[in-house]
C-alpha positions in Angstrom: 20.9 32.8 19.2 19.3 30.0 21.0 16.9 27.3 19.4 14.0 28.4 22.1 14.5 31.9 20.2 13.4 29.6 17.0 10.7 27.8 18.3 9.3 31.2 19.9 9.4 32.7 16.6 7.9 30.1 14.8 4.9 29.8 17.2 4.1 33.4 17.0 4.8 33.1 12.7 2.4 30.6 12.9 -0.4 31.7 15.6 -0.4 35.2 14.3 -0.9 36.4 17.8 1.7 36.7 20.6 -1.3 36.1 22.7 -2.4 32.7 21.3 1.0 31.9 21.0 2.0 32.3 24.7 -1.0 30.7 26.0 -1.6 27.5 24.0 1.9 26.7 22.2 4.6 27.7 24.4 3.2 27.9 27.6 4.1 31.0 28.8 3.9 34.8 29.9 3.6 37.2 27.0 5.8 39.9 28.6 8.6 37.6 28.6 7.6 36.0 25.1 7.9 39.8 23.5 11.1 40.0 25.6 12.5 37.7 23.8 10.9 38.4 20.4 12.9 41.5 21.1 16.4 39.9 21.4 15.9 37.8 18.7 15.6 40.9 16.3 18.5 43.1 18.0 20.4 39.6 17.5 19.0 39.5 13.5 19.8 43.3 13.2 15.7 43.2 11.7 12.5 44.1 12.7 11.0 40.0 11.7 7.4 41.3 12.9 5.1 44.4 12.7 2.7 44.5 15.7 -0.8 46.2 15.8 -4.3 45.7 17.6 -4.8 42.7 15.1 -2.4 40.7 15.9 1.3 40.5 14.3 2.5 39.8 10.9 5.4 39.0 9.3 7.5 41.6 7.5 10.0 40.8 4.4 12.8 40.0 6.8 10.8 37.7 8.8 9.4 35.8 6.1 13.1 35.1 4.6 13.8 34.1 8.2 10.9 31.7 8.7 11.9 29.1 6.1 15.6 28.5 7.7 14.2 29.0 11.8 11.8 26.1 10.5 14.8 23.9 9.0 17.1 24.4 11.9 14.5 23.7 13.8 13.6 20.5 12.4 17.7 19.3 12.1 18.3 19.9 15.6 15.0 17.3 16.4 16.6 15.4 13.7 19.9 15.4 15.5 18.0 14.2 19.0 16.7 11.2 16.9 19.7 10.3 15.4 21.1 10.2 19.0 18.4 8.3 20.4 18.3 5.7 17.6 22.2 5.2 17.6 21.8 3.8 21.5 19.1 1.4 20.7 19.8 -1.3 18.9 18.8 -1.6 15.5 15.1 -3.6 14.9 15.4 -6.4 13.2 13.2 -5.7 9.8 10.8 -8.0 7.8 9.5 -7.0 4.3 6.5 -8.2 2.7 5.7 -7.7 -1.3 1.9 -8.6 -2.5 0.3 -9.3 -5.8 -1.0 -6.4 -6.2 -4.6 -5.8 -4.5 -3.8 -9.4 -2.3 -2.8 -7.2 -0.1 -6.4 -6.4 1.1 -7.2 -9.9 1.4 -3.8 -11.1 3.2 -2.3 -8.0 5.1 -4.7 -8.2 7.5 -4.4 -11.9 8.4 -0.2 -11.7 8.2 -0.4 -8.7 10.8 -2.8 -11.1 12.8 0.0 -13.9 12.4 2.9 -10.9 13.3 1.1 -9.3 16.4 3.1 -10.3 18.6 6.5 -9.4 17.0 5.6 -6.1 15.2 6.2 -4.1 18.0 10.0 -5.3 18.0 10.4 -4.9 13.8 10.9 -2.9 11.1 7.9 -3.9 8.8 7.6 -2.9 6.0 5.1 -3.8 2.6 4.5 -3.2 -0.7 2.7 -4.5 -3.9 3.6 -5.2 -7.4 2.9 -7.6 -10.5 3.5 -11.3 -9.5 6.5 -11.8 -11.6 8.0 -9.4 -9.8 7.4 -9.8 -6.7 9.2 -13.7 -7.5 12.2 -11.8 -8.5 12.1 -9.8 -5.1 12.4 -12.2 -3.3 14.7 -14.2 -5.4 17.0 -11.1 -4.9 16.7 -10.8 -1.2 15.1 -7.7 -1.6 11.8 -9.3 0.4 11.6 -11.6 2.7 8.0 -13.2 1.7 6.5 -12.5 -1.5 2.4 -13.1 -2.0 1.9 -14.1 -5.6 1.7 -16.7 -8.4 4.0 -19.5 -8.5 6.4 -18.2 -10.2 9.6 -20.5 -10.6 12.5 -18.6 -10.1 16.3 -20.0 -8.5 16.3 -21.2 -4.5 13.1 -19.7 -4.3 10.1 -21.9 -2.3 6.4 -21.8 -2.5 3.9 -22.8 -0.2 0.4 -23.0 -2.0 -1.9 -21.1 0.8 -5.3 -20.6 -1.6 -6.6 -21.4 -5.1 -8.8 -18.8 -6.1 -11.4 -19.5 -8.5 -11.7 -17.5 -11.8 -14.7 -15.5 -12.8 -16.4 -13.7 -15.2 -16.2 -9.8 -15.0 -18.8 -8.0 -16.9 -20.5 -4.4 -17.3 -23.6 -4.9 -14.5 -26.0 -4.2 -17.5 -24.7 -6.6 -19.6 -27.1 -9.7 -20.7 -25.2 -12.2 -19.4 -25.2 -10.4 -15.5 -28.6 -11.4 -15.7 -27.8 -14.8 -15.5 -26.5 -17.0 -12.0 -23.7 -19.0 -14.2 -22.0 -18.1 -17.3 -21.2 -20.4 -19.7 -17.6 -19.8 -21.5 -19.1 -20.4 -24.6 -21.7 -17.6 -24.7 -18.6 -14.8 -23.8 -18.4 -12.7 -27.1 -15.3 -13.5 -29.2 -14.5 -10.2 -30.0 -15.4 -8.3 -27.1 -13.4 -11.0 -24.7 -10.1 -8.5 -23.1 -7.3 -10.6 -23.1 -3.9 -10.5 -21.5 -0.6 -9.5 -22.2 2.9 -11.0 -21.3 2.7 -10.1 -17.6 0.1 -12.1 -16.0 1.3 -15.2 -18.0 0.4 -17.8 -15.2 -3.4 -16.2 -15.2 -2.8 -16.2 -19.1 -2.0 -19.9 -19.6 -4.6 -20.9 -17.0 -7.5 -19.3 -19.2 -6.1 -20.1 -22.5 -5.7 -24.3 -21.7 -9.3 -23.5 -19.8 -11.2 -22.0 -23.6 -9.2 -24.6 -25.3 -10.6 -27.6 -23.6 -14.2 -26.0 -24.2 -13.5 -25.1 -27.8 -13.4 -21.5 -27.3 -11.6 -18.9 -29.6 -11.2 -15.5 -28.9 -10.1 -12.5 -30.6 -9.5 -9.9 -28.3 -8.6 -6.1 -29.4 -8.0 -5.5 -25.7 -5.1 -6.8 -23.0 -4.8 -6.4 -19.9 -1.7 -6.4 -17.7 -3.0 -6.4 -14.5 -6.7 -6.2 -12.5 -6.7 -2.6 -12.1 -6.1 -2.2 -16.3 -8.8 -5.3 -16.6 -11.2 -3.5 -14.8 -11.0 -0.3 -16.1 -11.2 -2.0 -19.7 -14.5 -3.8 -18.8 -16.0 -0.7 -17.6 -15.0 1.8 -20.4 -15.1 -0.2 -23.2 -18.2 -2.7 -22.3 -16.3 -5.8 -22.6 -15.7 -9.1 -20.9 -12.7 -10.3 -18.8 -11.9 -13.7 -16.9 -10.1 -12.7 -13.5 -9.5 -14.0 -9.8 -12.3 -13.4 -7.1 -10.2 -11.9 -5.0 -10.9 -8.3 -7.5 -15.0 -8.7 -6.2 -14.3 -6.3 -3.7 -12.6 -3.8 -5.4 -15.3 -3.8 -8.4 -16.9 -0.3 -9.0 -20.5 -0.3 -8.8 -20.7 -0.6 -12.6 -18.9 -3.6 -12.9 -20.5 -7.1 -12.0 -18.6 -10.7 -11.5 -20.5 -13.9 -11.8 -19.2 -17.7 -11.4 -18.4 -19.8 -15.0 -21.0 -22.4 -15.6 -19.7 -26.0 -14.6 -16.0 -27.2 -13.6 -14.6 -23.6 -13.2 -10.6 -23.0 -13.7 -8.7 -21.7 -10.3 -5.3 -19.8 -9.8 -2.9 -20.7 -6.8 -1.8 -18.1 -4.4 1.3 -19.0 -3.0 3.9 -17.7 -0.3 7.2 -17.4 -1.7 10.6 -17.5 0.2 13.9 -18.1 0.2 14.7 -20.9 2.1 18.3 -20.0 2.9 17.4 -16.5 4.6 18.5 -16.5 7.7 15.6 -14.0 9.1 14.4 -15.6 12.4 11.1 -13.4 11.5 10.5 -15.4 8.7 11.0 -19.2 10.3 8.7 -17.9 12.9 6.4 -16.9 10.4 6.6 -20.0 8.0 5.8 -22.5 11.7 2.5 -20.3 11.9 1.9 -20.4 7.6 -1.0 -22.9 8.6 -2.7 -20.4 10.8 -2.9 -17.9 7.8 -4.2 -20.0 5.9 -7.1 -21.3 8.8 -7.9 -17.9 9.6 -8.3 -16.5 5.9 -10.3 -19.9 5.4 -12.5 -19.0 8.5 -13.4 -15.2 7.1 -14.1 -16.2 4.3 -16.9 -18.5 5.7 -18.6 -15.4 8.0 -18.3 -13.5 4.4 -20.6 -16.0 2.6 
């Protein structure tokens, strides 16, 4: 049994038609297609199809035998891969971890920063809470992390935004009907607060109320946007978060500034400054150029 006696198999399986099969997968006379249709079963010791003006279908023995010509199929184009990957040499890989939903505001500006290398690594990205994405990196297991300053052994920041902090509310709330909100007119009991994992965001809006005399008593905590949001929109409360969730508001949720001398968070590029990656010195001699050209679509946005 040969693999082409697979592949011809499968193709027919899959068309339903020796016909369409010949002509537009494999390419080639029917005669000899059913030819070797024909050896495959005196080979099996089955009859794998039954024909008739319609077209062909599978009988019991040839759906048993599809499942395994498929998988032998696919590990023999497995095996040519492995071949072909073991004489090449290996990429050199880079790995990326964001805040989670940064990574619609930076990915696009690191690939920009990357374009000319991506072709020759392995790169790869993913998104969690910030705390995490500190300890990632402080484990090696990512190269550049995109989150809070989170202080964490022989790992470095680079500050590369502050983000201001703003008010997300139901859109027919009151206070949407107003340009600037004023902390002091946020309901006390209404207010969704946070919980232990986004403690930087946490202590930022806590020393912000207590400088402006505000107490809240939340009933709600949040542990990341996706939860805030949610919270805001099912149970009609109020929520302090970074601007960089506007875009991913649904249409029943609204943001608006804070009145007067607003708080900001930091977003900051974390590394390890003894990784040896040469990906990631090339990447921290362009850092500035991230930051210019996030700076610069931000501008066209407004």
């Amino acid at each position: 049994m040969e693999l082409r006696h697979l592949r011809y198999f499968v193709a027919v399986a899959e068309e339903g038609s020796l016909s369409v099969a010949a002509e537009k997968r494999l390419h080639t006379a029917q005669p000899s297609l059913s030819r070797q249709l024909r050896d495959l079963e005196t080979e099996v010791g089955a009859q794998l199809f039954t024909r008739s003006s319609r077209g062909v279908e599978l009988t019991l023995a040839g759906r048993a035998f599809l499942d395994h010509a498929r998988l032998a199929l696919g590990q023999a184009a497995e095996a040519v891969a492995a071949a072909r990957r073991a004489v090449r040499p290996p990429k050199a890989s880079f790995s990326v971890g964001f805040l989670t939903g940064q990574e619609v505001e930076w990915l696009p500006h690191v690939t920009a920063v990357l374009r000319n290398q991506l072709k020759d690594i392995d790169f790869r990205v993913s998104s969690d809470f910030s705390p995490d994405i500190a300890e990632a990196v402080q484990r090696g297991e990512i190269d550049l992390g995109f989150s809070r300053v989170e202080p964490q052994p022989d790992v470095s920041y680079k500050v590369i935004a502050h983000e201001p902090i703003l008010v997300i509310l139901p859109g027919d709330h009151p206070l949407a009907a107003k340009a600037e909100i004023d902390a002091r007119e946020l309901d006390p009991e209404a207010f969704i607060g946070y919980s232990d994992t986004p403690h930087v965001l946490r202590a930022i809006v806590e020393r912000y109320f207590r400088d402006r005399g505000v107490v809240v008593s939340p009933s709600h905590f949040l542990d990341g946007f996706a939860t805030g949001i949610s919270l805001v929109a099912s149970t009609r409360g109020v929520t302090l978060l970074p601007a960089y969730v506007v875009p991913l508001l649904p249409g029943s949720v609204v943001s608006r500034p804070l009145k007067g001398n607003a708080p900001v968070i930091e977003v900051a590029a974390g590394y390890r400054a003894d990784n040896p990656s040469p990906v990631l010195d090339s990447f921290l001699e362009r850092l500035d150029e991230l930051i210019s050209s996030r700076a610069a679509a931000q501008r066209l946005e407004r």
